[in-house]
N, C-alpha and C positions, 0 to 999 in steps of 0.2 A: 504494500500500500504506500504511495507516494506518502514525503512527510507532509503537505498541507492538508491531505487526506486524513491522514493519522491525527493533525493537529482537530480538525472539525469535527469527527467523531470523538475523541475521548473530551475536547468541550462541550458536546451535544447530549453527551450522557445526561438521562434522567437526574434529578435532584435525590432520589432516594438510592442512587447505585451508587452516589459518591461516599455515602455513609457504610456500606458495605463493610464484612471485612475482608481485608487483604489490598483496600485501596491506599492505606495509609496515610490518608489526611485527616480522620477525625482526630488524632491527638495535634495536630496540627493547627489545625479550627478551633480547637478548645482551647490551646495554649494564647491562639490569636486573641480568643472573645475575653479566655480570662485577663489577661494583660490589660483589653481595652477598659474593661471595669476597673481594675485596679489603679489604673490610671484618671480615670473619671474621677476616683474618691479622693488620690490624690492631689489634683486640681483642686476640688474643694476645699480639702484642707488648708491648700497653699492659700487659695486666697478668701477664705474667711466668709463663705456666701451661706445664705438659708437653705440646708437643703432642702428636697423635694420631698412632699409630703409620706410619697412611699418608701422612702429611706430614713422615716420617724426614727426609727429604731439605732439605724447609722449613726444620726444626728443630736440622739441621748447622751449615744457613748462618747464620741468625740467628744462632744460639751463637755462630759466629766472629766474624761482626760485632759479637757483644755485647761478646767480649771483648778483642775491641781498641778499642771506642770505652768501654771500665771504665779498659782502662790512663790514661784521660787524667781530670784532676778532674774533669770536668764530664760523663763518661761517660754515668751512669743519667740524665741527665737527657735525655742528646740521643737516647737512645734512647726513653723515654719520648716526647718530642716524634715521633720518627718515628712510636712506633704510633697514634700520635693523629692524626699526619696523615693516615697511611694506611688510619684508623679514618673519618675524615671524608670522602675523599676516596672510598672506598668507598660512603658515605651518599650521597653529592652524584651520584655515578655511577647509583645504582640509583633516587633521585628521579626524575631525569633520563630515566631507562630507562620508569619508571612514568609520569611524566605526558605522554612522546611515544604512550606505546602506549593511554593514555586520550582522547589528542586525537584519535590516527588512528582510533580506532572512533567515537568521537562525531563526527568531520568524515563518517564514511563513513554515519551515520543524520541529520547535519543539518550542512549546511557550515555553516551562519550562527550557530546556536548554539556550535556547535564549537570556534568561535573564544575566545567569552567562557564558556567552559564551567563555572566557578568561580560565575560571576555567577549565571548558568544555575539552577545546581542551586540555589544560596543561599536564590536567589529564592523560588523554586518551592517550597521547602521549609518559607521562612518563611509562606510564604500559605496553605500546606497547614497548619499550626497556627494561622491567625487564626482569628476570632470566626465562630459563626453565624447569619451577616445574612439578614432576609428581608425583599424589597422589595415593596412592594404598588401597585400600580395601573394605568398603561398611558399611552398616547401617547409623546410627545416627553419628558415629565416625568420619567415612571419609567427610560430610558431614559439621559436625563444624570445620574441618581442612580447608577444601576450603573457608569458608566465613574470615578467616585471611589471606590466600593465596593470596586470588583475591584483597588484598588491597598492595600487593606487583606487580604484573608482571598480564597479562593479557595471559599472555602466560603459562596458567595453562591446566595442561594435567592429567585429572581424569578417573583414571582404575578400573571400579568396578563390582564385584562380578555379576553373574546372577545364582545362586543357591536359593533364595530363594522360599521356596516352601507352605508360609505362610498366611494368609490375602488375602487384593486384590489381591496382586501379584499374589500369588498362584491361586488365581480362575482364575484371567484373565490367567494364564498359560495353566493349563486345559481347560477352555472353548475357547480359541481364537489361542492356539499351540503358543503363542509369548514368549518371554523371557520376565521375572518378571520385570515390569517396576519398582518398588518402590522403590530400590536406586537409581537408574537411575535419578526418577524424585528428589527427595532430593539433589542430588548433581549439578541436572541441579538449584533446586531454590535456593543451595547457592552463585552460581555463578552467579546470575541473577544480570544485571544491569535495568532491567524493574521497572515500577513502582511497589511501595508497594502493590497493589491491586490486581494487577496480581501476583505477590507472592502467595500472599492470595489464589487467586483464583485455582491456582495449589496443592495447599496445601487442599485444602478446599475436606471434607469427608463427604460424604451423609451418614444421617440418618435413613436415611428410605426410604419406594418404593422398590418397586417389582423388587428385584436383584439388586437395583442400594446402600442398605445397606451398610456401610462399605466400598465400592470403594470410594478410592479420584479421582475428577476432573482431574490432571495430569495423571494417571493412566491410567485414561478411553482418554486421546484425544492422548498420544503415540499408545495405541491400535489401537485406530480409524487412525492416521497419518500412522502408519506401515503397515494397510487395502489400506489408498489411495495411499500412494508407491511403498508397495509390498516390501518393504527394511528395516528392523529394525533399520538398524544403517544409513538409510537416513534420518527417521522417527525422529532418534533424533538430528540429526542437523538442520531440517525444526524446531523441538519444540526447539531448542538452538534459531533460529534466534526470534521465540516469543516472549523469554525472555531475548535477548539483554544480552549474559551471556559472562563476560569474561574470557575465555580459551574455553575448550571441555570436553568431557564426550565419553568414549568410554567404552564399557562393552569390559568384558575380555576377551571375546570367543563368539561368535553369532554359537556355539553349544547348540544345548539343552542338558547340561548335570546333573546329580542332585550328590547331595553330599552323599558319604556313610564312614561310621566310622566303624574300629576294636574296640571293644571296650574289658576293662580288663578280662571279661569272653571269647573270642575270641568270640564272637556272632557279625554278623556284623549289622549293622541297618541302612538303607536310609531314607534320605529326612533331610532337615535343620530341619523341628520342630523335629520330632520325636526324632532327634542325642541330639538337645538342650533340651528335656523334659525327657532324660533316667536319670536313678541316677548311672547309670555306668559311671568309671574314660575312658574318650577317649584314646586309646592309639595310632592311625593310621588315618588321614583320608585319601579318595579318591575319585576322578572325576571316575562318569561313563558316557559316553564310556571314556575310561582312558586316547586317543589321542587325547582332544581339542585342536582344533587348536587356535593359539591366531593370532589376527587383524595385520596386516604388521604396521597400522597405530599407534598401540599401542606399539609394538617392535621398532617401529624408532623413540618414544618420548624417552624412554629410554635412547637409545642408545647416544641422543644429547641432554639429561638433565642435566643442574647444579645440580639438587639436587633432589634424590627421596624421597619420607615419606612413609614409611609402616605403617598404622595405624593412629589414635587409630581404635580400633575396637572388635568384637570379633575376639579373634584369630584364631579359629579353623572352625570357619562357614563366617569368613570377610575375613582374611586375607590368609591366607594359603590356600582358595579355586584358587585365584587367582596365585599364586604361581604354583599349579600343571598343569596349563594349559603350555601346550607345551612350553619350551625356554620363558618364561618370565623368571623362576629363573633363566635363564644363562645371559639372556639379562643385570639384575640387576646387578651381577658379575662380570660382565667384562664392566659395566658402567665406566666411571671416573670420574660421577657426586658423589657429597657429597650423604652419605645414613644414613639415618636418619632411626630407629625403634622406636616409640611410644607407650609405653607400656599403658595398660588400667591404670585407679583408681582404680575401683572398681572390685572381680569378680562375674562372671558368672553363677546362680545357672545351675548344669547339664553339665556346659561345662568347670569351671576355677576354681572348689570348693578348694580353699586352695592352691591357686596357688602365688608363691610371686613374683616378676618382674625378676626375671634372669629362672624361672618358665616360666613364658611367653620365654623369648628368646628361652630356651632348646625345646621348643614344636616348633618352627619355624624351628631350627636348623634341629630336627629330620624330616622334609617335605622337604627339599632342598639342594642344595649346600652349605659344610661351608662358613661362613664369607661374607652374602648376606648385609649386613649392618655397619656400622662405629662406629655409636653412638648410646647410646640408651637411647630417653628420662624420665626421671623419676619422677614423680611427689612424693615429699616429705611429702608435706601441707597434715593432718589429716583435714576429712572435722569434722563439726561439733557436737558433743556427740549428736542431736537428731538427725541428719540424720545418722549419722552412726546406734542408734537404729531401726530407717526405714528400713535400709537398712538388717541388719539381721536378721527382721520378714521375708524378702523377700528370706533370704541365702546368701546375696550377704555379704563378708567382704572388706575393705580398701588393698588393694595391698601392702604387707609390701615391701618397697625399699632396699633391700638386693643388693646395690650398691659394696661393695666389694666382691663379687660371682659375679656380672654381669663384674668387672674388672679383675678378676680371669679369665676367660673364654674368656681375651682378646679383648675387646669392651671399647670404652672412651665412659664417660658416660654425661648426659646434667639434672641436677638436680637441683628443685626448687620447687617453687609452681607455678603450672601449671594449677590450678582448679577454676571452679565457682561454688559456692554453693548458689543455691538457692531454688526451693523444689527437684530438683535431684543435684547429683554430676555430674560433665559434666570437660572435658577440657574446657576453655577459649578459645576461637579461638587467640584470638586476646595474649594473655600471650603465645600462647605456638607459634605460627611463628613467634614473636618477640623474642624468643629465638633462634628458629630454620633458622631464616634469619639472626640473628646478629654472627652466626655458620658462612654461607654460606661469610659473607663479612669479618669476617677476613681470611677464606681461601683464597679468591679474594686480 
């Protein structure tokens, strides 16, 4: 049962099931009510009023004790001290009452939370008034962008790519007509507030079996959800409520379109791998059919974002697919949220050979309207002398930061070191929207 499920029914319970036993709130309720009384009499005491006729009896005894603790000098005072104590000790009785009977209904819809339940809501609530982020692009990229996002604002709004025509994705595209779930599913698991396990478990790629090789777990249950709705993009907010994720995930275009390239011989070539496996310099890409329509719901995050992120990503199969789908580049243009560009580390064998970071800009430049962006982040930091050797067995070089051509060309730029090295070079999630959030708040 969904938790807002679980939340409505056990508030829905009859009034006489809650007295039950085995519910655990009556001694809770009683601790609450007696506190509150105690504290009533209290109050009286402290400040000296008439009681109320049906507390005659109350209002005997006190008198008597009042007026033998007057006979002595110090009298009013120690009377005063009692109702105050019995004013506080009232308070402290009926907290007590209150926050046991708030733990046992929240342990009884989530033990784990239950525990830290203070933390819980804080949380939850500060994120629920953060900024609204839109993340743009796909792969691995866009993907360790959201898991530093979603520790700002919960109000994250993630636009990604459905070109890939690769792996799972790819097959599941062929044999089931869907769109490639596998950044889909990536940016649904960084945005996940589920437990670790189910992470895992979305994450998780079969080995072996008869066709089930090579598909990930997440992969295969969008398929199957998209089967029992008949809606792809319902399919992934039923798998968003699975994994309890803070913001959304909406693909660019619920067209099936595939990506094709001009490339420097004028020979054109389809498909993601095939573009990313040529040894030819890209000089064009294109959506076919060319009129993707893009999602209303994706166009109105835009339009009301603080702040968009293009990237990281590949540029020419991540980011700029998304870009040609119908009025998304104008949508970003005439935004008057902060716009933030993300340029890669490292590049791209086949798609980025020798490309330096104002390189990247001019290849986004040439797919859309000028000046779709503000700033353009830069990572400075060389990673390692062995990973860099890793990395050009592979083809891939370091992004040289040719920072004054990216300022030439009109763009302020956001430069540091942006990277984690560990056996690959990767952005830092968490280094690079603590730069690109501490952007966003002194514009604010």
């Amino acid at each position: 049962m969904p938790e807002e499920r679980r939340i409505h029914h056990i508030l829905r319970l009859p009034s006489a099931r809650w007295l039950k036993p085995g519910m655990l709130v009556k001694r809770w309720l009683l601790l609450s009510m007696l506190g509150t009384a105690v504290m009533f009499v209290g109050l009286l005491v402290l400040i000296d009023v008439q009681f109320p006729e049906w507390l005659t009896w109350l209002h005997r005894h006190v008198q008597q004790v009042s007026l033998r603790l007057q006979m002595g000098l110090h009298g009013r005072l120690v009377l005063t001290l009692a109702g105050a104590g019995l004013a506080l000790l009232g308070l402290a009785m009926s907290l007590i009452g209150v926050r046991g009977l708030v733990r046992t209904i929240a342990c009884a819809i989530d033990p784990v939370a239950g525990k830290r339940l203070a933390h819980v809501i804080y949380n939850r609530r500060n994120l629920q008034l953060g900024p609204e982020l839109v993340a743009i692009g796909g792969g691995t990229g866009l993907s360790t962008l959201l898991r530093g996002l979603k520790q700002y604002s919960s109000n994250v709004t993630a636009i990604v790519t459905v070109t890939d025509d690769g792996g799972s994705s790819g097959r599941l595209k062929e044999q089931f007509g869907v769109l490639p779930p596998g950044d889909i599913r990536n940016c649904l698991v960084a945005l996940a507030d589920a437990e670790p396990v189910m992470t895992e478990l979305f994450q998780y790629r079969f080995r072996g079996g008869e066709g089930l090789g090579g598909h990930s777990f997440g992969n295969l249950l969008i398929v199957a959800m998209t089967d029992i709705t008949g809606d792809f993009e319902r399919a992934i907010r039923e798998t968003s409520k699975v994994l309890a994720i803070r913001g959304r995930v909406l693909p660019s275009t619920l067209d099936h379109v595939r990506l094709r390239a001009k490339m420097e011989d004028g020979s054109i070539i389809e498909g993601e791998t095939a573009i990313a496996s040529s040894p030819l310099r890209i000089r064009q890409m294109m959506l076919h059919p060319p009129n993707a329509r893009p999602l209303d719901e994706a166009l109105q995050a835009i339009r009301e974002a603080d702040l968009i992120v293009l990237g990281p990503g590949s540029v020419f199969t991540s980011i700029i697919p998304n870009l040609l789908v119908e009025g998304v580049a104008d949508a970003i243009r005439h935004s008057h949220a902060l716009r933030v560009y993300v340029c890669n580390v490292m590049t791209q064998p086949g798609e980025t050979d020798g490309f330096t970071a104002s390189d990247h800009v001019r290849a986004i430049e040439a797919h859309c309207p000028p000046r779709l962006f503000d700033y353009v982040l830069v990572n400075t930091t060389r990673p390692s002398p062995e990973l860099m050797e890793r990395y050009r067995q592979s083809g891939a070089e370091f992004v040289e930061p040719d920072i004054d051509r990216i300022r030439a060309m009109g763009y302020r730029t956001i430069v540091g070191d942006f990277i984690s090295q560990t056996d690959v070079v990767r952005h830092d999630p968490y280094k690079l929207t603590d730069a690109i959030m501490h952007l966003l708040s002194r514009k604010k």
